[in-house]
C-alpha positions in Angstrom: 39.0 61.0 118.6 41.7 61.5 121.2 42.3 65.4 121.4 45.2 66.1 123.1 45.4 68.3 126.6 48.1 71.7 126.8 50.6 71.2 129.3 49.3 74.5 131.0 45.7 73.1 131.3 46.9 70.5 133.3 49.3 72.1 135.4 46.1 74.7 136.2 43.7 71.7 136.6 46.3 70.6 139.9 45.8 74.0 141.6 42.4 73.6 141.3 41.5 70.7 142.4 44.2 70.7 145.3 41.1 71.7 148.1 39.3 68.2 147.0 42.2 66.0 147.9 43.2 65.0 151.2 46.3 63.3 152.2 44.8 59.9 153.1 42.4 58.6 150.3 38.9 58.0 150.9 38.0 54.5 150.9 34.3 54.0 150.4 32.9 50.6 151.1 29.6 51.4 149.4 27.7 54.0 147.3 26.4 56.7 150.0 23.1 56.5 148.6 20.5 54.5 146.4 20.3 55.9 142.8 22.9 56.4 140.8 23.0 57.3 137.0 25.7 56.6 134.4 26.2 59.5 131.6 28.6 57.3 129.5 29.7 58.9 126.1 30.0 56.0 124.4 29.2 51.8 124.7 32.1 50.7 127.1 33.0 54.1 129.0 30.4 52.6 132.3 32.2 49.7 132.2 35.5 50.8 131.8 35.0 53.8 134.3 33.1 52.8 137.0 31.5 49.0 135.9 32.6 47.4 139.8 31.1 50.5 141.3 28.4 49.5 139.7 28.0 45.7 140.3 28.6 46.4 143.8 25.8 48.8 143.9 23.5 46.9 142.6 24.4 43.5 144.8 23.5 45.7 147.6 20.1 46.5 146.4 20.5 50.2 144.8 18.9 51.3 141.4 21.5 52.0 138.6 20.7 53.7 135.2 22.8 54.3 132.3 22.5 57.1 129.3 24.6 55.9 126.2 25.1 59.4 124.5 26.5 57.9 121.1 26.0 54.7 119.4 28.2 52.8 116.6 26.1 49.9 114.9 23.8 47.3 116.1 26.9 44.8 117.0 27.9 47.6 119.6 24.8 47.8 120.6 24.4 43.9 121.4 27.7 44.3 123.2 26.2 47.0 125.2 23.1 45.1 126.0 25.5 42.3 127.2 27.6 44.3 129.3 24.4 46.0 131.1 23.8 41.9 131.8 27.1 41.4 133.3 27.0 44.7 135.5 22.9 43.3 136.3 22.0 46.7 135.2 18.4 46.8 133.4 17.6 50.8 132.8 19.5 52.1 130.1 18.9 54.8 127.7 20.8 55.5 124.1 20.6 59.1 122.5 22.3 57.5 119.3 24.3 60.6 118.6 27.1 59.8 116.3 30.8 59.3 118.0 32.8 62.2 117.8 29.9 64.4 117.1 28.9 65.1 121.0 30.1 68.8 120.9 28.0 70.4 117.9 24.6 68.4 119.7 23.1 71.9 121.0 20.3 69.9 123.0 22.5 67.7 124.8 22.2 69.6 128.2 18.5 69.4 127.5 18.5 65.7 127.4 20.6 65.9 130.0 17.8 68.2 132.4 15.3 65.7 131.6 16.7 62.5 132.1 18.1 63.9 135.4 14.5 65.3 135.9 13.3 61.8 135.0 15.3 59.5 137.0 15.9 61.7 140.0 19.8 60.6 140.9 21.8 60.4 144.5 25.2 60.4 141.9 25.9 61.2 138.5 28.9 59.3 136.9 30.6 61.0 134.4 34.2 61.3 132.8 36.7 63.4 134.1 36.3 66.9 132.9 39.9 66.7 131.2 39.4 62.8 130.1 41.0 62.6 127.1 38.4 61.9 124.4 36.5 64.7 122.1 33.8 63.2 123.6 34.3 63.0 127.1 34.9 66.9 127.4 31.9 67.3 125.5 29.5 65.2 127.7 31.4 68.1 131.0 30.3 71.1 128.8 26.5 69.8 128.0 26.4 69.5 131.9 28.0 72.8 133.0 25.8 73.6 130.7 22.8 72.0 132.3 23.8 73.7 135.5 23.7 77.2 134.1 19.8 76.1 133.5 18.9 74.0 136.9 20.8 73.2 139.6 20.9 70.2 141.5 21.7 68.5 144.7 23.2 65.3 143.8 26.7 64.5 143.6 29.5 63.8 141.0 31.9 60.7 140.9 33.6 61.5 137.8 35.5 58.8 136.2 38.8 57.6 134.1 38.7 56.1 130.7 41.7 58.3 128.8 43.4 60.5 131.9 44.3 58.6 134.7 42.9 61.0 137.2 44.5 62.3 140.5 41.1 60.5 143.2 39.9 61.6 145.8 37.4 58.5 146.6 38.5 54.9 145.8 36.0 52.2 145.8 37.3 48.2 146.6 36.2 46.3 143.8 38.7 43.2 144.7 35.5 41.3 145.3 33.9 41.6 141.9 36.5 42.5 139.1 35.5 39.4 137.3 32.7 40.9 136.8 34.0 44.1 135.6 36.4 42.4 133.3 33.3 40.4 131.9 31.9 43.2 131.4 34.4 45.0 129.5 35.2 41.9 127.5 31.8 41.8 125.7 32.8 45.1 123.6 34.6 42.7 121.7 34.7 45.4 118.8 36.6 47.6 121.0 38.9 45.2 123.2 40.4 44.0 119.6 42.7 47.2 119.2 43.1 47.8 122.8 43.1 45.7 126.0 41.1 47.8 128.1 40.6 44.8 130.2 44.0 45.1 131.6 44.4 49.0 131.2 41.3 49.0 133.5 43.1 46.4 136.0 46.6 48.2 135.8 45.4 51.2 136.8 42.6 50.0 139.6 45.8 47.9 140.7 48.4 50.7 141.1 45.7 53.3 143.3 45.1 50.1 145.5 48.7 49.7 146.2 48.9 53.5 147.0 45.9 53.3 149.5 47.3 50.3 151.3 45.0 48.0 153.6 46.4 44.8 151.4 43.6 45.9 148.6 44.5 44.1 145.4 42.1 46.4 143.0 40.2 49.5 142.9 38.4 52.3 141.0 39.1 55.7 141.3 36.8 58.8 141.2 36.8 62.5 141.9 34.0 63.2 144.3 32.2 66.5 144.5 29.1 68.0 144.6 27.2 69.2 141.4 27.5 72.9 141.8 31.3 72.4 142.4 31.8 70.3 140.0 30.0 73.1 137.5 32.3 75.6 139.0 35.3 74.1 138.1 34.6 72.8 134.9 34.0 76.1 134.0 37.2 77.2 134.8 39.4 74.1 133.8 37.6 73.8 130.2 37.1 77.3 129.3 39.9 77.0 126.8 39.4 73.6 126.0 
């Protein structure tokens, strides 16, 4: 359920986040580190998001993990198991909430302690904090919320699906987007009302044209650590 952003919210969220952007984009070649975990609200959003991150990563030897926090019906969920194929992922973990239900799940930051208790991440994926999903903005509060609890040393690399984000990391995925478009292609149920196949390639597309270097595609993410991440989510969804 798309829940649409105030004007103001957005406008607030730029002179925020102004300090985390530099002039000249960040071009990562690789992951700076070995484990990375996926919080993904629903079956598609790693793929979508951060899916040649991923395939990358895991070509180069490092340990990826996703957490589905909703799930649909058992076709989604072999479209899932497929797509964890394509991006050679083989830890994943569903919480089988219901979709659009994330916000009223009070232990969701709980689940959220423990799997990062668990698994012990470098990086934490997650949507944007203003990503434009009911969702999405639920999946930011369970974690500021998790932060208010424990804190933690790993970083963020939060992700677009639904708000093309401003970056302030962009990561070359020229090399593998066949594999991110495979990837994507196998949530069949979801590519049949919109082509997020070439949503995902538009976008990557455009951000590798503004970075330069003759890059044909890229993903985008805005890269901080976990405590300021927490800090500004609790100012930029306070009235969310």
């Amino acid at each position: 359920m798309v829940k649409f952003i105030r004007y103001q919210k957005l406008f607030r969220l730029y002179e925020l986040i102004q300090p985390y952007l530099k002039y000249s984009l960040v071009l990562e070649e690789k992951l700076p580190c070995r484990n990375v975990l996926v919080l993904a609200p629903h079956q598609d959003d790693e793929s979508v998001g951060c899916g040649g991150t991923l395939i990358k990563h895991v070509k180069s030897g490092g340990n990826a993990a996703v957490a589905f926090c909703t799930a649909d019906n058992e076709s989604r969920d072999e479209e899932s198991r497929n797509a964890m194929k394509s991006l050679g992922i083989n830890d994943s973990v569903s919480w089988k909430y219901g979709i659009n239900s994330l916000a009223e799940q009070k232990d969701l930051p709980e689940k959220m302690i423990n799997l990062f208790d668990e698994k012990k991440p470098e990086i934490v994926f997650i949507p944007f904090l203003l990503d434009n999903h009911y969702d999405h903005r639920a999946v930011n509060n369970a974690l500021i919320k998790a932060g208010n609890s424990k804190k933690y040393d790993f970083l963020i690399y939060a992700y677009p699906v639904w708000f093309p984000l401003y970056p302030n990391v962009l990561s070359d995925i020229s090399g593998v987007w066949e594999g991110k478009a495979k990837a994507i292609s196998c949530y069949k149920s979801q590519i049949a009302t919109r082509d997020y196949v070439k949503m995902s390639l538009a976008l990557g597309q455009y951000w590798a044209q503004v970075k330069g270097r003759n890059l044909e595609v890229v993903e985008t993410f805005f890269k901080a650590t976990f405590k300021e991440y927490v800090s500004l989510g609790k100012k930029v969804l306070a009235e969310t």
